[in-house]
GUPARO-578183 format. One line per 4 residues: number of its first residue (from 1); their letters; for each residue x, y, z of C-alpha. Coordinates in steps of 0.1 Angstrom, whole numbers, plus 5000, padded with zeros to 4 digits. Each point is the difference from the previous one (the first is absolute). Layout:
<atoms>
NUM = A = X/Y/Z; ...
</atoms>
This chain:
<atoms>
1 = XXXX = 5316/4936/4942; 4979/5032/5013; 5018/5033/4995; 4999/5022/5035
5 = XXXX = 5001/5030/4986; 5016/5034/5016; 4986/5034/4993; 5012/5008/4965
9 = XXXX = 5011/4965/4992; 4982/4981/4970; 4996/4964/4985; 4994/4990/4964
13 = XXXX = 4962/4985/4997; 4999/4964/4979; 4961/5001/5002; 4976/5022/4985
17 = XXXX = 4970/4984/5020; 5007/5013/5035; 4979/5010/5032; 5015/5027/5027
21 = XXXX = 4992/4986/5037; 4995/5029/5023; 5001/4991/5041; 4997/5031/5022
25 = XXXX = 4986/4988/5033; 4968/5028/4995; 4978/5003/4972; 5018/5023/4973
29 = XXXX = 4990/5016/4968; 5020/4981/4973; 4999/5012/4964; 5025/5002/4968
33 = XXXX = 5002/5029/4971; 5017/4997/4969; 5025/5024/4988; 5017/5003/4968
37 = XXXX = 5046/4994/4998; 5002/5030/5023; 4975/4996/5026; 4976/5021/4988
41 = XXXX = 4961/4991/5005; 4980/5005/4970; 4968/5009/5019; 4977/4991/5029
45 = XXXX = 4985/4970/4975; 5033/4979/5003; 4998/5005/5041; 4987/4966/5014
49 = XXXX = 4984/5003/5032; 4972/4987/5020; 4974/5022/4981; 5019/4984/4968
53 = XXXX = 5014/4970/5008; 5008/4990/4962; 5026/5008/4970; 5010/4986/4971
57 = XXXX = 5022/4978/5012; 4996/5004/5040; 4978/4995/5025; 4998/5012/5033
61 = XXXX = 4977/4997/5040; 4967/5012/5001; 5002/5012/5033; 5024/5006/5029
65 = XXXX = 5015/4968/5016; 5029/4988/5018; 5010/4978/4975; 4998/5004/4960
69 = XXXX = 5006/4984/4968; 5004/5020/4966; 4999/4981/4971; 5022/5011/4972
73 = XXXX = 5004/4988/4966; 5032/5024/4981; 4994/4990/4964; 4964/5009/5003
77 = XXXX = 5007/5036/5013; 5002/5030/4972; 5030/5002/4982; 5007/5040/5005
81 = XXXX = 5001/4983/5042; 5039/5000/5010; 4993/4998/5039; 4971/4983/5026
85 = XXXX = 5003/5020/5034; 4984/4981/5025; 4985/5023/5025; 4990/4995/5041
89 = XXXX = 4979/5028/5020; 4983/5000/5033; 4965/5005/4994; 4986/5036/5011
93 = XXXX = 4971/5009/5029; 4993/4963/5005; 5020/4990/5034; 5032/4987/5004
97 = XXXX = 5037/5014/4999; 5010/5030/4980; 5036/4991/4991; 5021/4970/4993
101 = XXXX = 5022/5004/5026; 4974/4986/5023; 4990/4971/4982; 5026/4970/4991
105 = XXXX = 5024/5004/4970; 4980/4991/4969; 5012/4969/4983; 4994/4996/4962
109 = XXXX = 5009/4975/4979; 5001/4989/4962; 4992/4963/4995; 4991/4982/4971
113 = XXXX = 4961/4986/4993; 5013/4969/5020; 5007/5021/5031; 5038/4996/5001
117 = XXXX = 5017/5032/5010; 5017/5014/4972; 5016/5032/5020; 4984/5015/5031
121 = XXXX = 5012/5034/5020; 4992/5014/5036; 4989/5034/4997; 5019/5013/5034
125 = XXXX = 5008/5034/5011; 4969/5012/4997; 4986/5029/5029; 4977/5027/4994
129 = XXXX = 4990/4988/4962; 4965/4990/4994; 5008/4987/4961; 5025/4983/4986
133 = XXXX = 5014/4988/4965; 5013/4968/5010; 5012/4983/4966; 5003/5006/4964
137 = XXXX = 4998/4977/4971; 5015/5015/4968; 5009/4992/4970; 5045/5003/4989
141 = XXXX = 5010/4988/4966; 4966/4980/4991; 5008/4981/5035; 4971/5007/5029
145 = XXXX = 5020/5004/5037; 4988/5007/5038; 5015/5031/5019; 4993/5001/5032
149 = XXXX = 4992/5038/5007; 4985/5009/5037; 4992/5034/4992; 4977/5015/5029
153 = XXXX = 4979/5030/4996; 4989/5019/5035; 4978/5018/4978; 4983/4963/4992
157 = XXXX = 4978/4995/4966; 4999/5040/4988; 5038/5000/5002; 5012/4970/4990
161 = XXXX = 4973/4998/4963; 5013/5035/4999; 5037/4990/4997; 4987/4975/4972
165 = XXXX = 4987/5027/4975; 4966/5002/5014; 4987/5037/4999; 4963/4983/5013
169 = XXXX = 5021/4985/5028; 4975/5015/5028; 4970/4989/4987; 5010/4966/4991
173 = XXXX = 5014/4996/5031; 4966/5014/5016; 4986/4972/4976; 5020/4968/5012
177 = XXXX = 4992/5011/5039; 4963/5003/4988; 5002/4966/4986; 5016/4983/5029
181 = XXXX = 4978/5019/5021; 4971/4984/4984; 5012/4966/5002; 4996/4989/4962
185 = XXXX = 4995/4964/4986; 5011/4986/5034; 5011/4966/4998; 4971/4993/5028
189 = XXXX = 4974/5019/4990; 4992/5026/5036; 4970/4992/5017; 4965/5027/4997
193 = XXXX = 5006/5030/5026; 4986/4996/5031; 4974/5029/5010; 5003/5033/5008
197 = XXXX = 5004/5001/5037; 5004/4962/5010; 5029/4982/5004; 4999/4962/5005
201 = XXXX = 4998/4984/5030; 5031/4981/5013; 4994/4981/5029; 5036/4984/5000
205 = XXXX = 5019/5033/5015; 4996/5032/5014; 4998/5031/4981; 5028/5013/5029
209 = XXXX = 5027/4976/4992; 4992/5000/4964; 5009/5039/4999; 5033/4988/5027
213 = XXXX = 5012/4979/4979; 4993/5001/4965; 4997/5039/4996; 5011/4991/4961
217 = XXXX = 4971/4984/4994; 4973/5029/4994; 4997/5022/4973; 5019/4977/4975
221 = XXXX = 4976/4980/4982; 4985/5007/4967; 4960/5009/4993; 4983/4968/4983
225 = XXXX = 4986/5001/4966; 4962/5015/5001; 4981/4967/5002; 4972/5002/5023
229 = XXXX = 4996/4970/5025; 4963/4993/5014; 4970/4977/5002; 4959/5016/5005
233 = XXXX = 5002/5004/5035; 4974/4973/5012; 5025/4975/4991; 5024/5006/5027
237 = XXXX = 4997/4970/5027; 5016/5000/5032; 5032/4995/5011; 5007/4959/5001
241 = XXXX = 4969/4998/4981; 4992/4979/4968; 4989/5020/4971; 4962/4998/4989
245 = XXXX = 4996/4986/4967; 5001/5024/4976; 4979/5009/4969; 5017/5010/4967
249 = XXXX = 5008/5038/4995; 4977/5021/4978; 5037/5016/4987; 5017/4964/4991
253 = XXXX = 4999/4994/4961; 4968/4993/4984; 4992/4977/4971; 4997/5014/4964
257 = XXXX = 4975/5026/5001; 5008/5016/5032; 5026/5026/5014; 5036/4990/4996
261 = XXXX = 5023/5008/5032; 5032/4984/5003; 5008/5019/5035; 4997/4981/5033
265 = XXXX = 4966/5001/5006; 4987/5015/5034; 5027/5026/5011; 4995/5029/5020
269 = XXXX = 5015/5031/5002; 4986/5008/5035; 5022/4996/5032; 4992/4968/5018
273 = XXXX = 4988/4988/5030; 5030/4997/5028; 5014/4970/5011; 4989/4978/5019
277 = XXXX = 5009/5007/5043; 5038/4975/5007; 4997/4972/5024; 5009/5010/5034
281 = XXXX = 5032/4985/5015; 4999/4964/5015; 5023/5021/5032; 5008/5030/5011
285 = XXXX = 5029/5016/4984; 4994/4982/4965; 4993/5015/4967; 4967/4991/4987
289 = XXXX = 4994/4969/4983; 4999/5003/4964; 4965/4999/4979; 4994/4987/4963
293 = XXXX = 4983/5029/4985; 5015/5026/5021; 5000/5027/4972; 4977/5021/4985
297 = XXXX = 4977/4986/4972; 4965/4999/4988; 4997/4963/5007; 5025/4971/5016
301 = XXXX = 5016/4993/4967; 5008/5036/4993; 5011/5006/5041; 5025/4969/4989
305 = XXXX = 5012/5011/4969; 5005/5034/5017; 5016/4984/5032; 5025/4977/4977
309 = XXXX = 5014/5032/4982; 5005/5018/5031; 5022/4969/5013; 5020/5001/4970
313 = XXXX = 5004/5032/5005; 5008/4999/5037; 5028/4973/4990; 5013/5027/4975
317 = XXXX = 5004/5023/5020; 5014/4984/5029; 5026/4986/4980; 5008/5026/4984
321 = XXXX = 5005/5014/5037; 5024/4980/5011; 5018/4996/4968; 5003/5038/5002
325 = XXXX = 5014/4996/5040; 5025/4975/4990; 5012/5024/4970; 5001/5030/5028
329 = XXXX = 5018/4972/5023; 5027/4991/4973; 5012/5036/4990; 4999/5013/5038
333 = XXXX = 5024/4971/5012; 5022/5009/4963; 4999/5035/5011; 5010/4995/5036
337 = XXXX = 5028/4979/4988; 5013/5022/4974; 4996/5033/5025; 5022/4976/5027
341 = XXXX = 5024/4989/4981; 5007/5028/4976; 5032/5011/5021; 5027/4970/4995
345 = XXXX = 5009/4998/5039; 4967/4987/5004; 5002/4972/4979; 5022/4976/5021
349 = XXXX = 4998/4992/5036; 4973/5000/5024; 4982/5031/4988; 4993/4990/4962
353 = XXXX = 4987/4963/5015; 4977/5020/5024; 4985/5021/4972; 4993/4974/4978
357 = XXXX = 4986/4976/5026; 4976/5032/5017; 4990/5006/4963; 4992/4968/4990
361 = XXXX = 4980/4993/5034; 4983/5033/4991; 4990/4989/4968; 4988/4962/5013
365 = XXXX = 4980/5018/5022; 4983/5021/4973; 4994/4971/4984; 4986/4982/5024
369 = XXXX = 4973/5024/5013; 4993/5001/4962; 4995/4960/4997; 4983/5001/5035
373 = XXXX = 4972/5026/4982; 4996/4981/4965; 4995/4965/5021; 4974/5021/5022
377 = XXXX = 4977/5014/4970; 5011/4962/4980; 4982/4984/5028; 4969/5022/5000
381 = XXXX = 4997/4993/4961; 5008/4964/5007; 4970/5000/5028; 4977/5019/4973
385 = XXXX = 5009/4978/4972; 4989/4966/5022; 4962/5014/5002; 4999/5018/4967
389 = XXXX = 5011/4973/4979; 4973/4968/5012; 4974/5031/4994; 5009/5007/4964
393 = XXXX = 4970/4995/4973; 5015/4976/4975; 5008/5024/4977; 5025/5015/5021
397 = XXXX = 5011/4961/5016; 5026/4982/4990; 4992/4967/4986; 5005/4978/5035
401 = XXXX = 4974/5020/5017; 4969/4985/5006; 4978/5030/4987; 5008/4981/4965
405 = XXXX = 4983/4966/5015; 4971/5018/5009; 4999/5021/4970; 4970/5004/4977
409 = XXXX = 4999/5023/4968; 4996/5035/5010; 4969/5022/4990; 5023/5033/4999
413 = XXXX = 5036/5011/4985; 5025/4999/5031; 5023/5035/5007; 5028/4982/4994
417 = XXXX = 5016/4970/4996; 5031/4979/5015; 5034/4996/4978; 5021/4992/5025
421 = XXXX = 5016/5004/5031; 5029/5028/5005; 5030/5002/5026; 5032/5021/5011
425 = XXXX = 5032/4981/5010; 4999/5015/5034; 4962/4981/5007; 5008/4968/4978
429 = XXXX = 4971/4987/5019; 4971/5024/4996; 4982/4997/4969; 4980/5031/4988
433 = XXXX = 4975/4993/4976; 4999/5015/4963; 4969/5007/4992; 4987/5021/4966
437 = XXXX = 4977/5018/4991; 4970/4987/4977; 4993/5003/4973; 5037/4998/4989
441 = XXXX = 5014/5035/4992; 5034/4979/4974; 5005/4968/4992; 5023/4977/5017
445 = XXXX = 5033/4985/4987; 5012/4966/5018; 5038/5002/4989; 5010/4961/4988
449 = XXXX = 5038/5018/4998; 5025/5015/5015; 4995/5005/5044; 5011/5024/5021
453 = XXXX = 5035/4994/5018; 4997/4974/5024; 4960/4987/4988; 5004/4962/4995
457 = XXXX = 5020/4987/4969; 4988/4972/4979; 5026/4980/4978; 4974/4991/4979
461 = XXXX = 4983/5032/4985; 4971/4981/4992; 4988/4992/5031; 5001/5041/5012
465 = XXXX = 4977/5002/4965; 4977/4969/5015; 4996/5015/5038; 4996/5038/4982
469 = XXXX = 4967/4982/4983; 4983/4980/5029; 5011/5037/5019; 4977/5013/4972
473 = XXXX = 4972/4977/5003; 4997/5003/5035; 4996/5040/4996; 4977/4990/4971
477 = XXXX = 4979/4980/5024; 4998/5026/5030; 4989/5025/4976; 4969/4976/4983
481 = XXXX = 4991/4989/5039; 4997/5039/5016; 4975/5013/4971; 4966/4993/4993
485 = XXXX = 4988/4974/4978; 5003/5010/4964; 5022/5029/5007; 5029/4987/4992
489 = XXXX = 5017/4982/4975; 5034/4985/4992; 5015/4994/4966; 5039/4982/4999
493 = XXXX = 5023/5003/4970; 5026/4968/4998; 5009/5003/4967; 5026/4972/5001
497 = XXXX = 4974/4979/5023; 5031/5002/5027; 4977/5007/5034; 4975/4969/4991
501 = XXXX = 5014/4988/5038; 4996/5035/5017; 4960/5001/4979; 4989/4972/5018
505 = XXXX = 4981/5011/5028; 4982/5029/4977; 4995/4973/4971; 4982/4971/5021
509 = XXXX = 4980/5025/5019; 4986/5019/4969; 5003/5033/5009; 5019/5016/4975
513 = XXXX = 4983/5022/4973; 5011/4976/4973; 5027/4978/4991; 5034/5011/5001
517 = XXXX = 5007/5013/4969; 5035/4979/4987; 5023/5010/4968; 5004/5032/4978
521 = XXXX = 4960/4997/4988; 4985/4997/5034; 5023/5029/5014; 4989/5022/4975
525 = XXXX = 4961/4992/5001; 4997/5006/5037; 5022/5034/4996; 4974/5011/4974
529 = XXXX = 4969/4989/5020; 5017/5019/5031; 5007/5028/4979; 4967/5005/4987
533 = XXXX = 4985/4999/5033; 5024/5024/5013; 4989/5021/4967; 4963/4996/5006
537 = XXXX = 4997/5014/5037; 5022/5026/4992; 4977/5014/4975; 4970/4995/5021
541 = XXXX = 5009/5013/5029; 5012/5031/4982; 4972/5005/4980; 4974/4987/5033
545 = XXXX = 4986/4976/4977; 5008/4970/5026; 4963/4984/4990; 5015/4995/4962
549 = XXXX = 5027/4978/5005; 4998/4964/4982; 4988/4971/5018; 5028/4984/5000
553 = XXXX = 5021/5025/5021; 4989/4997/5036; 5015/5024/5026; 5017/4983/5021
557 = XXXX = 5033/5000/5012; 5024/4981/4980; 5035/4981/5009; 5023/4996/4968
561 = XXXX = 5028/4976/5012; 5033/4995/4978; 5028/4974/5005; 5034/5000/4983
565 = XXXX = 4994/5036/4980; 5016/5003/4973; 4995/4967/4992; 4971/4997/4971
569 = XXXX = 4999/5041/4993; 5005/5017/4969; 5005/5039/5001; 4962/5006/4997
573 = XXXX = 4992/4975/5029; 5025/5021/5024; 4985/5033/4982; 4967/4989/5016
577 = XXXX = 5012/4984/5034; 5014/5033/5007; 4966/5019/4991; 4984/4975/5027
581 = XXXX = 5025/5008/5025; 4994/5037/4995; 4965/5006/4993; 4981/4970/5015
585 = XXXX = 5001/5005/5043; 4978/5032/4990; 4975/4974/4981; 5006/4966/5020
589 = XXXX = 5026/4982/4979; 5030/4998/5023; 5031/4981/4991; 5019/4972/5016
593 = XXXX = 5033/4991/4981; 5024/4971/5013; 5031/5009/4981; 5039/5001/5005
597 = XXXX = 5006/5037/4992; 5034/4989/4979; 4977/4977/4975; 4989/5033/4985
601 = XXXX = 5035/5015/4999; 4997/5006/4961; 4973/5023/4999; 5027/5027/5022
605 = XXXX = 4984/5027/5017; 4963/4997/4979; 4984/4981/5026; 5019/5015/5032
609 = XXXX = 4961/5021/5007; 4986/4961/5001; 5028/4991/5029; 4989/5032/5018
613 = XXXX = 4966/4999/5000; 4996/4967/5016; 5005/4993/5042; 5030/4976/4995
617 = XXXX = 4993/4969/5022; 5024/4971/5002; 4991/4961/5006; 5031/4996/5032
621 = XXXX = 5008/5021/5028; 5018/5036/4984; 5008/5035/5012; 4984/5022/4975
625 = XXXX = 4974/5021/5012; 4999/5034/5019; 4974/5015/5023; 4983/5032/4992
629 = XXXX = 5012/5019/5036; 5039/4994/5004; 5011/4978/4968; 5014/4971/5017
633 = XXXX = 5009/4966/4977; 4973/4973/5020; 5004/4965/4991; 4968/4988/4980
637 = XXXX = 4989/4966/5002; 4976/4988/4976; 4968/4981/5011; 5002/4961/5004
641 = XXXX = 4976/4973/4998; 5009/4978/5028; 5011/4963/4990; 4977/4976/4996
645 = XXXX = 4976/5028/5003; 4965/4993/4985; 4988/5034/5006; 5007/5013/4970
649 = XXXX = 4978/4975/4983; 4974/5003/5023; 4997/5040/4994; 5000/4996/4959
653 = XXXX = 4974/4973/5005; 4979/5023/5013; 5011/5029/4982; 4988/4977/4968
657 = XXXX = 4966/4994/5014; 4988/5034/5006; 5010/5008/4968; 4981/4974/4982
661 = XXXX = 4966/5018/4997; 5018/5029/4984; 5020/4976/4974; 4963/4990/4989
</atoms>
């Protein structure tokens, strides 16, 4: 049974493996400091916060979100730690509300690691405070217990680390807001900034009743990270236009014996050209027609990449409009009821029964003019999506498009390439593409374990482990079809020779690098040849010797996929998977691990920096990942092959011939 806990109750904790769900309604700051038996802080290194999301022992959100989940494990914190405080704050000078008492009572809960609720409180009575302490977990008599606390602090961060012990308080809180204000590790990684000066072009509303009825939507999002978007500017075709053929970059990576650059080749730093001019309206009165391409770029697949980001962001923010209306619409009928009925004459008779029914037609009406707006800008972005999506290169396509029947192997790296799709409850049937950025910036972990509440549920765990493989194969694929022959490679790790099945289409068309490397021997050769590689380029691009590498190190981008991790791995092996995870993005070894997170539940905390530095990806529909603007939890669905499908065949095939001449 789930303990509903009062301010100042508590509730003995059976578990010391235990995560802290966090709901606000608006993206929060959520972090945790550890204290010694009497509360104390022992310095600004045992705050976690967005800046520093990890402790011994605790983990919490790299950024501000509606929703969180901190991860805490009590026998691995430090044994002078008596008390975990778990912290909320409103981020500073980034939009939004200033105070609780104008956003929904925070809910937080304590469940174990298989999401049942273990004790959960409603911090309520909150008004002018901008932080809160909303529980404690502390240790009585060798026994670990939850308190719930809902201490608020109008004086927000500064005030409430300064009742912990923290003489720094100021400056750490100036810290966390300078961390949320820069977005960091977003679980969506931001998209590059758009120009100084230029705006993209929306052809799905006016600018007027943008402002009229969405005036929460500017001045809220976060600036990118500094990658520079761009293609030589005699590339850019027309609007509607195919793409000329295009001849490799002279920045793309060389054999041995020429420069080594692992950065997308091509970009510009330079503002682009505008948009091209929107349809007209078919009538009078209309709003014009949308146009694939209608953002700026310096050729059609950059004006698409550009004009895909700026509908997922146009869906964020447009939900998080009317999710922020319906919140204003719930405590203004709560307050009109409590302000009517506070004198107990009212309550009875035909006065109470007409305050309630004028408040609650007050509030449907609210709600309505809310719904009416979302379904307005939804239909725009449903509009937009129809023409953007048929005019998507393959990279960015899902597999039923018929870009991928047409497709041949490409002469230059793509911008970016396609995941999966992305959606919000309130526009189950708008998909926004997720596309990212090339070359991969961390590795990607398709979880074969435990789902977010309400993904689909497998009785037999097997299965999840066989769909999280062919998930992995078909990423695997996309990735060998969008680069350049002989710029990419793939190497798979089955140690117990489990994902034989899942290797078939990569097998038969003989496109992977080698083999897959099967039992403890073959795991640990491909580690070291990986390793060494890794090794090599280091050295030579520090030492701009990229002319002396071996001749049996090429420079191309490599793919390192591993199924059922641990399985197969001695302590060296996960020594060295954890040095290719870290060091090789910035020298083109990127990692792809297909692992249930729990399987590795003996090594504790030592490989919680591998979990983090990977984009988790799942094989079945699951809430998991935020945007970069508002932090809402969008529904990812992974890519799908569809059945009976002989596309994906058909792409290897070809993916195999173009890279015969370079196998010779």
């Amino acid at each position: 049974m789930t303990a509903e806990l009062v301010r100042g109750q508590n509730h003995p904790l059976t578990q010391t493996r235990l995560e802290i769900r966090v709901s606000v309604g608006r993206p929060v700051v959520a972090g945790a400091t550890l204290a010694d038996d009497q509360g104390k802080v022992l310095g600004t290194e045992w705050v976690a916060h967005p800046g520093a999301p990890t402790l011994p022992g605790l983990e919490v959100s790299q950024q501000a979100a509606a929703d969180h989940r901190l991860a805490v494990d009590l026998d691995a914190l430090p044994d002078q730690v008596g008390r975990v405080h778990v912290l909320l704050a409103l981020p500073m000078g980034v939009g939004g509300p200033v105070r609780f008492g104008a956003l929904p009572a925070p809910f937080v809960a304590v469940t174990g690691l298989d999401g049942a609720e273990v004790a959960s409180y409603t911090v309520t009575g909150l008004d002018a405070e901008s932080a809160v302490v909303a529980m404690e977990l502390y240790r009585r008599q060798g026994a670990w217990k939850v308190r719930a606390v809902g201490q608020g602090y109008a004086g927000g961060l500064t005030d409430m680390l300064a009742d912990q012990g923290l003489p720094q308080a100021k400056d750490l809180a100036a810290a966390i807001n300078d961390a949320v204000a820069r977005g960091l590790a977003r679980s969506v990684a931001p998209p590059p900034p758009r120009p100084s000066g230029d705006t993209r072009v929306r052809t799905t509303r006016s600018e007027a009743n943008t402002a009229a009825d969405h005036p929460a939507q500017s001045g809220t999002g976060q600036p990118g990270q500094p990658v520079q978007p761009g293609r030589t500017p005699d590339a850019t075709p027309a609007a509607g236009q195919p793409t000329a053929p295009r001849t490799p970059s002279a920045a793309a990576p060389q054999p041995p014996g020429g420069p080594v650059d692992y950065q997308h080749p091509g970009r510009r730093t330079g503002a682009p050209p505008p948009p091209p001019p929107a349809a007209p309206p078919s009538r009078p009165g209309e709003s014009a027609r949308p146009v694939a391409g209608d953002a700026t770029g310096w050729s059609m697949e950059e004006r698409l990449y550009n004009q895909v980001w700026g509908m997922f962001e146009d869906l964020a923010r447009t939900t998080a409009a009317y999710r922020s209306a319906v919140d204003f619409a719930d405590s203004r009928r709560e307050q009109e009821l409590d302000s009517a009925l506070s004198d107990p004459r009212s309550r009875i008779g035909g006065a109470g029964d007409a305050a309630r029914e004028a408040a609650r037609a007050k509030h449907a009406s609210l709600v309505d003019r809310a719904r009416e707006a979302l379904d307005r800008d939804i239909a725009h972005l449903t509009a937009e999506s129809a023409v953007v999506e048929p005019a998507l290169p393959a990279a960015y396509a899902r597999w039923d498009n018929p870009a991928w029947h047409a497709y041949s192997v490409p002469m230059e790296i793509p911008m970016a390439v396609r995941l999966g799709d992305l959606h919000l409850p309130e526009s189950d049937r708008l998909r926004i593409p997720m596309l990212v950025r090339l070359p991969l910036e961390r590795g990607l972990w398709i979880d074969s374990g435990r789902l977010a509440s309400g993904a689909t549920t497998f009785a037999d765990s097997g299965e999840l482990r066989r769909l999280a493989m062919d998930t992995a194969v078909a990423h695997a694929a996309r990735l060998l079809a969008v680069y350049p022959a002989g710029e990419f490679a793939v190497h798979v790790i089955d140690a117990a020779g489990a994902a034989t099945g899942s290797l078939a289409p990569l097998v038969s068309a003989g496109v992977l690098a080698e083999p897959p490397a099967t039992g403890a021997a073959g795991t640990t050769a491909l580690l070291a040849q990986l390793t060494r590689r890794v090794d090599l380029v280091q050295m030579a691009l520090r030492s701009g010797a990229a002319d002396a590498l071996p001749p049996d190190v090429d420079t191309a981008q490599h793919l390192l996929v591993v199924n059922d991790f641990p399985h197969g791995f001695d302590d060296r092996a996960v020594t060295q998977l954890r040095y290719l995870a870290d060091e090789g993005p910035d020298v083109g070894v990127h990692l792809m691990m297909v692992a249930d997170r729990e399987d590795a539940a003996a090594y504790g905390p030592l490989l919680d920096p591998l979990w983090r530095s990977l984009l988790r990806l799942t094989p079945v529909v699951d809430d998991h990942l935020a945007d970069p603007w508002v932090g809402h939890t969008w529904t990812y669905e992974p890519p799908i092959v569809p059945p009976g499908s002989q596309v994906l065949g058909q792409v290897l095939s070809r993916v195999a011939a173009a890279r015969r001449p370079w196998n010779q």
